[in-house]
C-alpha positions as CSV (number, residue, x, y, z in Angstrom):
1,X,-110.2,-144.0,11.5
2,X,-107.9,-146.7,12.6
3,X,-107.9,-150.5,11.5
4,X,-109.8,-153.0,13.8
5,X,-107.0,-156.3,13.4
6,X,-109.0,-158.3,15.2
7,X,-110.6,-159.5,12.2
8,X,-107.4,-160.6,10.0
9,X,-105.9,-162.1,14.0
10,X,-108.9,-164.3,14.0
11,X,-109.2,-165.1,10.3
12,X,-105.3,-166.0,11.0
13,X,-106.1,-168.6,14.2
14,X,-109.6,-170.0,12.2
15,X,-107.4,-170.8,9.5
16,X,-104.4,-171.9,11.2
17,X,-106.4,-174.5,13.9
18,X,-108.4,-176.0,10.9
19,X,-105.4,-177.5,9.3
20,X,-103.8,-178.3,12.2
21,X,-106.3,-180.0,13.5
22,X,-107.7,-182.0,10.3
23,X,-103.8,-183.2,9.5
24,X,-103.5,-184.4,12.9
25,X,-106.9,-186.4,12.8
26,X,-106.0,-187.8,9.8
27,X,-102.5,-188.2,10.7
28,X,-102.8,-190.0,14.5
29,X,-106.3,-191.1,14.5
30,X,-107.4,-192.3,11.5
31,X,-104.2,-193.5,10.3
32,X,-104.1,-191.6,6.8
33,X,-100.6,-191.0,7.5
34,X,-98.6,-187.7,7.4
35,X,-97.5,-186.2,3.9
36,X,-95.8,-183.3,3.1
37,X,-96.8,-183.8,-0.6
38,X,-100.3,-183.5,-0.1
39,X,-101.8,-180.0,-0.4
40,X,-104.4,-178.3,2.2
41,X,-106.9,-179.0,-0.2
42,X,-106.1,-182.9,-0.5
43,X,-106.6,-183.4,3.3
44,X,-109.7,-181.6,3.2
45,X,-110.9,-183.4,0.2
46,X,-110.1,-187.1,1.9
47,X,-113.5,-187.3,3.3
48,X,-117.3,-185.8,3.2
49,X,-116.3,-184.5,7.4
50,X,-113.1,-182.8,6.4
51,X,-114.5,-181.2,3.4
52,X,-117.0,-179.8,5.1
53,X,-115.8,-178.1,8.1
54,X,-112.7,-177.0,5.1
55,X,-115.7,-174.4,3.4
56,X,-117.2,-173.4,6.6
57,X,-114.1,-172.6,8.0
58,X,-113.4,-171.0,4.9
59,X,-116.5,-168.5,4.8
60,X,-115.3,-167.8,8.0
61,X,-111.9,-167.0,7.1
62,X,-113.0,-165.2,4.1
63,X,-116.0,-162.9,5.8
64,X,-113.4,-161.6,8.3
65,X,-110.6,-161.2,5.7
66,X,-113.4,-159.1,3.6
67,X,-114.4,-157.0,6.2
68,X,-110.4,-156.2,6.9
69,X,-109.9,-155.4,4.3
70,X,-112.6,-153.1,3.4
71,X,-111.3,-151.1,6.2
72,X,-108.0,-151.1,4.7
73,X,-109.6,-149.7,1.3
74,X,-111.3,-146.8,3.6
75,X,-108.3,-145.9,5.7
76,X,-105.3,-146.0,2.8
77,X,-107.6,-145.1,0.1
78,X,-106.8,-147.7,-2.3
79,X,-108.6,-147.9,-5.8
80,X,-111.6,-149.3,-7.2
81,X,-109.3,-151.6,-9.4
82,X,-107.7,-152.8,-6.0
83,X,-111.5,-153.8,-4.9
84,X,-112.4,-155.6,-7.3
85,X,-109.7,-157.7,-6.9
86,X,-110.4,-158.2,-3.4
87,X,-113.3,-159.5,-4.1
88,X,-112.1,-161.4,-7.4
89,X,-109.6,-163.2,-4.4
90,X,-112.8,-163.9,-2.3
91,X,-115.0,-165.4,-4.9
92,X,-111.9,-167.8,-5.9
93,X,-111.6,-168.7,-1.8
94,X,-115.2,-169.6,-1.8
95,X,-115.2,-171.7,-5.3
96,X,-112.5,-173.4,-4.4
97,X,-114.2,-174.4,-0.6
98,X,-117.3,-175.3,-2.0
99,X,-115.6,-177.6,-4.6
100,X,-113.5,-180.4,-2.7
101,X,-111.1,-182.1,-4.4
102,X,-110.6,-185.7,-5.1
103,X,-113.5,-186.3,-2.5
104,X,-115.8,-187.3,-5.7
105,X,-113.7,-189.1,-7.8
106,X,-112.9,-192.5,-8.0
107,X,-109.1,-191.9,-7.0
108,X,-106.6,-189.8,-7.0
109,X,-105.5,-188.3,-9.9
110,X,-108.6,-189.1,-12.1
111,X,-110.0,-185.5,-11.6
112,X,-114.0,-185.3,-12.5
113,X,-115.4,-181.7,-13.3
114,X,-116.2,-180.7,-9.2
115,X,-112.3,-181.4,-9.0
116,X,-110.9,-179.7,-12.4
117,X,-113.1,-176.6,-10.7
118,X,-111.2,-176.6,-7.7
119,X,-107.8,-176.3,-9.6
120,X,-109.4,-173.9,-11.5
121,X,-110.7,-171.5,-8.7
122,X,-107.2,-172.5,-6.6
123,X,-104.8,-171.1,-9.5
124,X,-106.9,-168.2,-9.5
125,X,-106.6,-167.2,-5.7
126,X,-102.9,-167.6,-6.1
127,X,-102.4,-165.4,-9.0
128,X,-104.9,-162.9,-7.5
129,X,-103.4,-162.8,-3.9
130,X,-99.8,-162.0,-5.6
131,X,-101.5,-158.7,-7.2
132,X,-103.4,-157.6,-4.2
133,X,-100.0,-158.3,-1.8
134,X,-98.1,-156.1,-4.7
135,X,-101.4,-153.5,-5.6
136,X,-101.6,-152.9,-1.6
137,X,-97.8,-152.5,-1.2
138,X,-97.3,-150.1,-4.0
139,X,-100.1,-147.8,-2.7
140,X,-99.6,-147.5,1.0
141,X,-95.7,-147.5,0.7
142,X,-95.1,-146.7,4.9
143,X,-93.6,-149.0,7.6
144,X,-90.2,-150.7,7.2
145,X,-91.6,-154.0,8.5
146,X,-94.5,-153.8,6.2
147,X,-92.4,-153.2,3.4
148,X,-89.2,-155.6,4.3
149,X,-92.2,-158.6,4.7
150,X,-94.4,-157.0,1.2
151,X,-90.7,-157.4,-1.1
152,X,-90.4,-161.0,1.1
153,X,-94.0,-162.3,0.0
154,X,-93.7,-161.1,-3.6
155,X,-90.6,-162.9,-4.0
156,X,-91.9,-165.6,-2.4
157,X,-95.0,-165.9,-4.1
158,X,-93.2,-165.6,-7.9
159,X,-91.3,-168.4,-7.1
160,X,-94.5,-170.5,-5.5
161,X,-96.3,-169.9,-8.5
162,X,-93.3,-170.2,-10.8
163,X,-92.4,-173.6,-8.7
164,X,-96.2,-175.0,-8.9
165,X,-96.4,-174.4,-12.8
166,X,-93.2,-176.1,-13.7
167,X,-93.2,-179.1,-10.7
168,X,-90.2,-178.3,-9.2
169,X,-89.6,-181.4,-7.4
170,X,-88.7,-180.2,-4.2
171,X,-91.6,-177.7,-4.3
172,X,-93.7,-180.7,-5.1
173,X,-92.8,-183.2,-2.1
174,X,-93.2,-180.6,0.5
175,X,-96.0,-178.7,-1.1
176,X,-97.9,-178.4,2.6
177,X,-95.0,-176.8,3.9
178,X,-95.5,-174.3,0.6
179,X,-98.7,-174.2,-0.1
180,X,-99.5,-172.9,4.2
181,X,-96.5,-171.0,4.1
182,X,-98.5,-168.7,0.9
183,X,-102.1,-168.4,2.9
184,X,-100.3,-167.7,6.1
185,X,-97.8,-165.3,5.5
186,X,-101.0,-163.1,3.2
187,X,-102.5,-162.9,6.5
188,X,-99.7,-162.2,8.3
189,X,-98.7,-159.3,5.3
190,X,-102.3,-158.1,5.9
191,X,-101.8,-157.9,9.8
192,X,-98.7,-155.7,9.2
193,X,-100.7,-152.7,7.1
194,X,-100.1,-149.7,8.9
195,X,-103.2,-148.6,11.2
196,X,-103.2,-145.2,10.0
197,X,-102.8,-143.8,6.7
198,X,-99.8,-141.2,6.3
199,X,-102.6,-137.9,6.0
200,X,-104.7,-138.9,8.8
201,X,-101.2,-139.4,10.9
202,X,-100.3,-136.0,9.8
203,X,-103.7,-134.1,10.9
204,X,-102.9,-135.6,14.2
């Protein structure tokens, strides 16, 4: 059995066309303004359109992710433990979709419960995409790219986590830049798992 990519590609283009195209609305059409210091989720929050098409997109993004990696579990053989936080990572993606932030409270900053649950289900898909990256990397172990870009996302992720919790200014200010650069190079880690596993290569 080989892995069908096409899911993690597309899951890669939904996700990548949604933000590009709701910072750019908000950006050169209705005048919002660019800011690197405002996260994904703050532009999707801004307004009942953007919030919406945010968790549709979402449980989009996440059905295709799921069924990637499923294969992935099936193909390298990775544990029950690994599973369930795959789908620990999924139930965080979807809480934090269906929970918009800022879009019901009176401004920003005063953060009502739908809001506090966002931040909530958000630090939880960080931490939990950090242990699938390292859990998937650990067990599957072939391909010098996969690996090279695996060690590269870990780091990357410690310090985004490390950076987030402690406010780092510059982290901060250009947390759009961060904050994409996370989802987007998951996906792309995901994109990079080998096709085969190492036995059924051998059998060949």
């Amino acid at each position: 059995m080989k892995l069908n990519k096409k899911f993690i590609h597309i899951a890669t283009g939904v996700f990548l066309a949604t933000e590009a195209l709701v910072v750019l609305l908000y950006t050169f059409v209705f005048g919002r303004g660019f800011h690197l210091n405002w996260s994904i989720s703050r532009y999707m929050g801004t307004d009942y359109w953007s919030a919406i098409l945010f968790a549709l997109t979402n449980f989009i993004v996440v059905y295709l992710v799921l069924r990637y990696l499923l294969q992935v579990r099936r193909v390298h053989g990775l544990s029950a433990f690994w599973l369930v936080l795959v789908i620990a990572m999924v139930v965080a993606y979807i809480g934090l979709s269906i929970c918009p932030i800022g879009l019901f409270d009176p401004y920003w900053g005063h953060f009502g419960i739908v809001s506090t649950l966002h931040h909530t289900f958000s630090q939880t898909l960080f931490a939990i995409m950090a242990m699938v990256a390292l859990g998937t990397m650990l067990v599957i172990k072939k391909g010098k790219l996969f690996i090279a870009f695996g060690v590269a996302l870990i780091v990357y992720m410690v310090g985004s986590i490390y950076c987030y919790k402690a406010s780092v200014g510059f982290f901060v200010d250009h947390v759009l830049l961060f904050e994409s650069g996370y989802i987007l190079a998951n996906l792309i880690f995901y994109s990079l798992i080998p096709k085969k596993s190492g036995i059924i290569e051998k059998q060949n």
